[in-house]
Short mmCIF file of the C-alpha atoms (twelve columns), coordinates in Angstrom:
data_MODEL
# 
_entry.id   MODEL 
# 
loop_
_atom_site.group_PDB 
_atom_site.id 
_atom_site.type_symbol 
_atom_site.label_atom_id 
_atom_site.label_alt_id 
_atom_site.label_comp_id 
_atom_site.label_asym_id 
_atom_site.label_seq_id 
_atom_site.Cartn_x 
_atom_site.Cartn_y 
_atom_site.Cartn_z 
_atom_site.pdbx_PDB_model_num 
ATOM 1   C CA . UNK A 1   -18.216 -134.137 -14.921 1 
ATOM 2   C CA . UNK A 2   -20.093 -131.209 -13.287 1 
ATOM 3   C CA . UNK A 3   -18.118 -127.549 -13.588 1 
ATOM 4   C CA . UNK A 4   -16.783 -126.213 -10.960 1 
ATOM 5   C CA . UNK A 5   -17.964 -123.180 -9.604  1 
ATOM 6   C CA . UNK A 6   -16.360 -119.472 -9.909  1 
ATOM 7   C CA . UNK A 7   -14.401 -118.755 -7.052  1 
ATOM 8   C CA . UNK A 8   -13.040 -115.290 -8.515  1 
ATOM 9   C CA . UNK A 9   -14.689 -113.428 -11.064 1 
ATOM 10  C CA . UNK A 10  -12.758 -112.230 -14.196 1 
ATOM 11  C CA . UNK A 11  -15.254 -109.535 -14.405 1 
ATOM 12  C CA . UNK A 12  -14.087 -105.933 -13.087 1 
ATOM 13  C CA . UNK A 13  -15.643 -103.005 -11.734 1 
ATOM 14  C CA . UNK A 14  -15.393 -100.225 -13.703 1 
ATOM 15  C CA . UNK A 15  -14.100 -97.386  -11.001 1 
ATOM 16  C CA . UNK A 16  -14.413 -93.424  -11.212 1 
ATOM 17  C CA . UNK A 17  -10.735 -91.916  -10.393 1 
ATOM 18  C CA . UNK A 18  -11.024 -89.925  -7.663  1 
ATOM 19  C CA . UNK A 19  -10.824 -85.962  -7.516  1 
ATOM 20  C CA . UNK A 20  -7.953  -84.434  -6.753  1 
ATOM 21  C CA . UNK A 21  -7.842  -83.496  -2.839  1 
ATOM 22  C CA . UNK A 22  -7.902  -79.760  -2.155  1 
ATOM 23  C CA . UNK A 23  -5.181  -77.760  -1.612  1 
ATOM 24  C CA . UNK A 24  -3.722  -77.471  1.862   1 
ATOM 25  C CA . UNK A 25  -4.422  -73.605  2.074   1 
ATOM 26  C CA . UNK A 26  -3.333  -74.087  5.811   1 
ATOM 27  C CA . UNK A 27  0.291   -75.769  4.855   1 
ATOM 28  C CA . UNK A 28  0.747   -72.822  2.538   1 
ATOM 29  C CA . UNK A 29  -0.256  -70.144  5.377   1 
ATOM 30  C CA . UNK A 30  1.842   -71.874  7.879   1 
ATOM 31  C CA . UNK A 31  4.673   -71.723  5.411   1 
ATOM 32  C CA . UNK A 32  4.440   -67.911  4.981   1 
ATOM 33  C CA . UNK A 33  4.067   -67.180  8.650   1 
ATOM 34  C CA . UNK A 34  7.395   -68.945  8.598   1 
ATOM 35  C CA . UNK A 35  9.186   -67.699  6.102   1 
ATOM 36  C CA . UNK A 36  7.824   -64.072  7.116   1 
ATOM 37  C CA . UNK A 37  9.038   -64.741  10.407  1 
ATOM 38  C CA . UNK A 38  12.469  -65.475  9.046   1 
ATOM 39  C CA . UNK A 39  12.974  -62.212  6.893   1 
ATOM 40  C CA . UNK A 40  11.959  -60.219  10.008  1 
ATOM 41  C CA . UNK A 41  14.355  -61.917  11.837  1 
ATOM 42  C CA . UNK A 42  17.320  -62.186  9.280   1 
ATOM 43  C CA . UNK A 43  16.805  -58.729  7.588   1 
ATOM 44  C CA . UNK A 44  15.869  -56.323  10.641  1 
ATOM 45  C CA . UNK A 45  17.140  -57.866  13.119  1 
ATOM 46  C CA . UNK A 46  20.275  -59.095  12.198  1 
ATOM 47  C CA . UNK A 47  21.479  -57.406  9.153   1 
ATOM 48  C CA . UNK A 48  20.061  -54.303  9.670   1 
ATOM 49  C CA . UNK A 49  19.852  -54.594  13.549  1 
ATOM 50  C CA . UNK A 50  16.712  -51.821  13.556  1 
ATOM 51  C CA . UNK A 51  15.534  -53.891  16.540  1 
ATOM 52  C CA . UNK A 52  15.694  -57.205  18.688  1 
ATOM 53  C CA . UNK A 53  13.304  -59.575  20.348  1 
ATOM 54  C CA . UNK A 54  13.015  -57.517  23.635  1 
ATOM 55  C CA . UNK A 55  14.817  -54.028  22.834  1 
ATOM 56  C CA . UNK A 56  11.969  -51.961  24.119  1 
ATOM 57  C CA . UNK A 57  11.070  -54.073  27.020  1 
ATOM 58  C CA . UNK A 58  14.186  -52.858  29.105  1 
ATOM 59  C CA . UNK A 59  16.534  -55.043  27.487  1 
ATOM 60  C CA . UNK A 60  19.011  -52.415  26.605  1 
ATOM 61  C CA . UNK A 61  21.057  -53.424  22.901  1 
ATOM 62  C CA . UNK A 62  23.951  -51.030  24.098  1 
ATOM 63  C CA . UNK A 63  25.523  -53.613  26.415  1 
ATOM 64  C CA . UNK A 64  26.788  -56.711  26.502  1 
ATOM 65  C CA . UNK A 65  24.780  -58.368  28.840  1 
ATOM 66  C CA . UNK A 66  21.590  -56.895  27.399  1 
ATOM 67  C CA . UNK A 67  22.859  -57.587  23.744  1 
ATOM 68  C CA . UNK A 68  23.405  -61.486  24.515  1 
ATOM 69  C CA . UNK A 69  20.097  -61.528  25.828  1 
ATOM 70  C CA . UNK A 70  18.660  -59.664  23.209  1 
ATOM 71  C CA . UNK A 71  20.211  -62.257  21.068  1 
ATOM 72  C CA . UNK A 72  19.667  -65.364  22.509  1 
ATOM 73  C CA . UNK A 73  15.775  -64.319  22.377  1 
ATOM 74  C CA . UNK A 74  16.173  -63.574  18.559  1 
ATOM 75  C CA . UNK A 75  17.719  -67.359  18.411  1 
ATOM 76  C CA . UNK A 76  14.414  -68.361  20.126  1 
ATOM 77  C CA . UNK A 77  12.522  -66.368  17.560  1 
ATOM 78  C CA . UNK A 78  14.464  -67.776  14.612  1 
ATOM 79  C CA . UNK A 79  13.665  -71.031  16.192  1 
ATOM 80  C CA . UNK A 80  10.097  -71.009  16.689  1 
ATOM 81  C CA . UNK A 81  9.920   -69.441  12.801  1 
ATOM 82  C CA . UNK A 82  12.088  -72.549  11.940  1 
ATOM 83  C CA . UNK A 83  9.728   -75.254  13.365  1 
ATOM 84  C CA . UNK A 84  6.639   -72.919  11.679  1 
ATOM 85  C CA . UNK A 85  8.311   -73.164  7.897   1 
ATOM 86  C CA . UNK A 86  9.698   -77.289  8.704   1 
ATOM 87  C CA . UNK A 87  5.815   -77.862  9.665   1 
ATOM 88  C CA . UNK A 88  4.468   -75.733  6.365   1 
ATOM 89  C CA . UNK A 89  6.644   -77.533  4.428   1 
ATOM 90  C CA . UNK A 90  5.503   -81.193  5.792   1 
ATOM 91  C CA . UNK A 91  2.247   -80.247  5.327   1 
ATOM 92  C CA . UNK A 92  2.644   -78.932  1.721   1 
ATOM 93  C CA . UNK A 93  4.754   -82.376  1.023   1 
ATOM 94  C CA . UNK A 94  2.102   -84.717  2.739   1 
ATOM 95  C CA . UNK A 95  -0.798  -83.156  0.565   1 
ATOM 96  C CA . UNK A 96  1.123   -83.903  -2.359  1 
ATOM 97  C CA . UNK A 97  1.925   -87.365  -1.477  1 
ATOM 98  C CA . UNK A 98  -1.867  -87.071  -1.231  1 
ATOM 99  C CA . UNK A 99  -2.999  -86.322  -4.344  1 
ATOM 100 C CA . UNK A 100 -3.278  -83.237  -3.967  1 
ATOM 101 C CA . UNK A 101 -3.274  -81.114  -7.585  1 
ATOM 102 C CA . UNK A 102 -0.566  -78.787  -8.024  1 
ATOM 103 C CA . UNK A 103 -1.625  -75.516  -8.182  1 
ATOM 104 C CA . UNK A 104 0.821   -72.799  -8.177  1 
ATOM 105 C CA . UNK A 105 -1.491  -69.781  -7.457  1 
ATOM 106 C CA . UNK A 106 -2.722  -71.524  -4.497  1 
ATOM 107 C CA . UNK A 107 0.454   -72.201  -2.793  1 
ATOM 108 C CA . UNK A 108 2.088   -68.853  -3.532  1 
ATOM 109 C CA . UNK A 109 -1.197  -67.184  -2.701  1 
ATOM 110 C CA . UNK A 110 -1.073  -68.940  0.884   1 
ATOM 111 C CA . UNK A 111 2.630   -68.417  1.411   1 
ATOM 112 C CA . UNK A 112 2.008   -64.451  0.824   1 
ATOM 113 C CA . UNK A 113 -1.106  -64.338  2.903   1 
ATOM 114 C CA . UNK A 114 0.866   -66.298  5.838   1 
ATOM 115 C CA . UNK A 115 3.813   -63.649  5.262   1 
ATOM 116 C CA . UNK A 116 0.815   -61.049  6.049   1 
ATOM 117 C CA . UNK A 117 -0.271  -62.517  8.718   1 
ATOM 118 C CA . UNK A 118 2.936   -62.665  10.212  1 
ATOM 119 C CA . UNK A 119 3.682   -59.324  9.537   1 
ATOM 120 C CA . UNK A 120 0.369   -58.082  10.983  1 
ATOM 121 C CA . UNK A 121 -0.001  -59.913  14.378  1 
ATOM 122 C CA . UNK A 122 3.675   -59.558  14.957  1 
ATOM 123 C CA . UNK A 123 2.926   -55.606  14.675  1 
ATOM 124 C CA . UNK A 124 0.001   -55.943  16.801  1 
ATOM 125 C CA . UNK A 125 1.252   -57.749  19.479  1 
ATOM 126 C CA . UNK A 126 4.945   -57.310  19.900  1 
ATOM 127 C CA . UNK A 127 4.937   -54.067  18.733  1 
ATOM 128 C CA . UNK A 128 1.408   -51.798  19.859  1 
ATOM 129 C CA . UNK A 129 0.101   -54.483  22.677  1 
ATOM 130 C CA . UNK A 130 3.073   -56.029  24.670  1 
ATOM 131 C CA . UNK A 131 5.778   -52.709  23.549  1 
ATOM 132 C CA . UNK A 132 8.477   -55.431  23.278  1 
ATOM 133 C CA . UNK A 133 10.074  -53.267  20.464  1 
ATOM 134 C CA . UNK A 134 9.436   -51.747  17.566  1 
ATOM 135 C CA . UNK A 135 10.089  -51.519  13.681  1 
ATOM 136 C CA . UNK A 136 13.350  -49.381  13.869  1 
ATOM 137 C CA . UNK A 137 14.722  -48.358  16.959  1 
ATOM 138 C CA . UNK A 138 17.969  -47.042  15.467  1 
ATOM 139 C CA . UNK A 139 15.869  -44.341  14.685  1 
ATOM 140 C CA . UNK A 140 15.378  -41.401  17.513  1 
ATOM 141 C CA . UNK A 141 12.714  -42.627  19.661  1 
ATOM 142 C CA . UNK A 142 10.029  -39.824  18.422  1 
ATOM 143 C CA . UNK A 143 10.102  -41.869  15.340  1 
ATOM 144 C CA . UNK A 144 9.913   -45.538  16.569  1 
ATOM 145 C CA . UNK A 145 5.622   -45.240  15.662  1 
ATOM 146 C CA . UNK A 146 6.102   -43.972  12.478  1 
ATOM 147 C CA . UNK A 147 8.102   -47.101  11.386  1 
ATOM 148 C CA . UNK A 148 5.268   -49.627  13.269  1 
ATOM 149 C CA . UNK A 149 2.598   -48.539  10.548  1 
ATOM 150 C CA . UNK A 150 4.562   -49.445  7.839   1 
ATOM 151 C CA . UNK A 151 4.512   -53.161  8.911   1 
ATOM 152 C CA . UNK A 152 1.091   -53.261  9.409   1 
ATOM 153 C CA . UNK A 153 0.460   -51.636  5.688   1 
ATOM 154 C CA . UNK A 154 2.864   -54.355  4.434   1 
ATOM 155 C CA . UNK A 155 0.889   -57.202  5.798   1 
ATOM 156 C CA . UNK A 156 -2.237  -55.680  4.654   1 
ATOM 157 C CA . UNK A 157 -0.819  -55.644  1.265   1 
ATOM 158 C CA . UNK A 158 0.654   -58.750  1.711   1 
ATOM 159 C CA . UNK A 159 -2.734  -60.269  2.771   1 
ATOM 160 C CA . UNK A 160 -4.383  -58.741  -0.094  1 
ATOM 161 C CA . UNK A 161 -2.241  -59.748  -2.264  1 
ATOM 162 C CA . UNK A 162 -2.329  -63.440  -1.500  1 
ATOM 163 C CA . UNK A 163 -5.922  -63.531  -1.386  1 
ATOM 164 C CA . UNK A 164 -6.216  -62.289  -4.847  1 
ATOM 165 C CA . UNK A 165 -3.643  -64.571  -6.015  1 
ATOM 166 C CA . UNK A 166 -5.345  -67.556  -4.110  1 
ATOM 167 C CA . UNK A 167 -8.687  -66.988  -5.681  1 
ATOM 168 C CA . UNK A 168 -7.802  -66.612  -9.150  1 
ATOM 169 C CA . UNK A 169 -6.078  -69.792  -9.276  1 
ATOM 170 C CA . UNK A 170 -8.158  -72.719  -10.180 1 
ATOM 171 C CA . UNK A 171 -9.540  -75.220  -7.652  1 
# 
């Protein structure tokens, strides 16, 4: 009786595993915008209440009108830097679903530079371009541009920081 031919080998290809993916440097920037987002909001707006969303765009914070408006637009604020950590967070979880090699340095690097960044374009545009308010307008008015510095030099440190952090951790 003849043999019947191989329909499925029993030999196997040897395969190469894969490299791990990178790491999502953009989830963990994202992330830190977020989350930089959310102290500004939480700490200086609320707790300390230096300033609001619109306090030095003639939105007055010593009436009650202009306070609920002031507020509601810090509830927009703290929503948009909701969405902005949710989205960082996704992303982080969907490269490690991914493969993606856990590196420590690289995500707290990215978080840090994000809370830079945050700090930095927030200062640039709210504060110096647009004059919606500034750093801490409980103090007299003379002083409201010495404050506005400050948060710049924070998110340059901030950046720094994270960058250093980032690229000393290994690929």
């Amino acid at each position: 009786m003849p043999a019947e031919p191989a329909l499925l080998s029993t030999q196997t290809v040897p395969t190469t595993p894969s490299p791990p993916a990178p790491f999502p440097t953009r989830a963990a920037l994202l992330l830190g915008t977020g989350l930089g987002g959310f102290v500004d909001g939480i700490v200086l707006h609320q707790i300390l209440q230096w300033d609001h969303s619109a306090s030095s765009a003639g939105v007055p914070v010593d009436t009650v009108e202009g306070l609920k408006l002031n507020t509601f637009l810090d509830g927009l604020f703290h929503v948009a830097t909701w969405i902005m950590t949710v989205a960082g967070i996704a992303l982080v979880w969907r490269g490690a679903r991914r493969g993606v090699r856990s590196v420590r340095g690289k995500l707290v690097g990215g978080v840090l530079m994000g809370f830079g960044l945050f700090n930095l374009v927030e200062g640039l545009v709210n504060h110096q371009l647009l004059g919606l308010h500034h750093v801490k307008e409980t103090a007299p008015p003379d002083r409201w541009l010495a404050w506005d510095p400050r948060l710049l030099a924070s998110g340059l440190l901030l950046l720094g920081l994270g960058c250093v952090i980032s690229r000393k951790a290994p690929a």
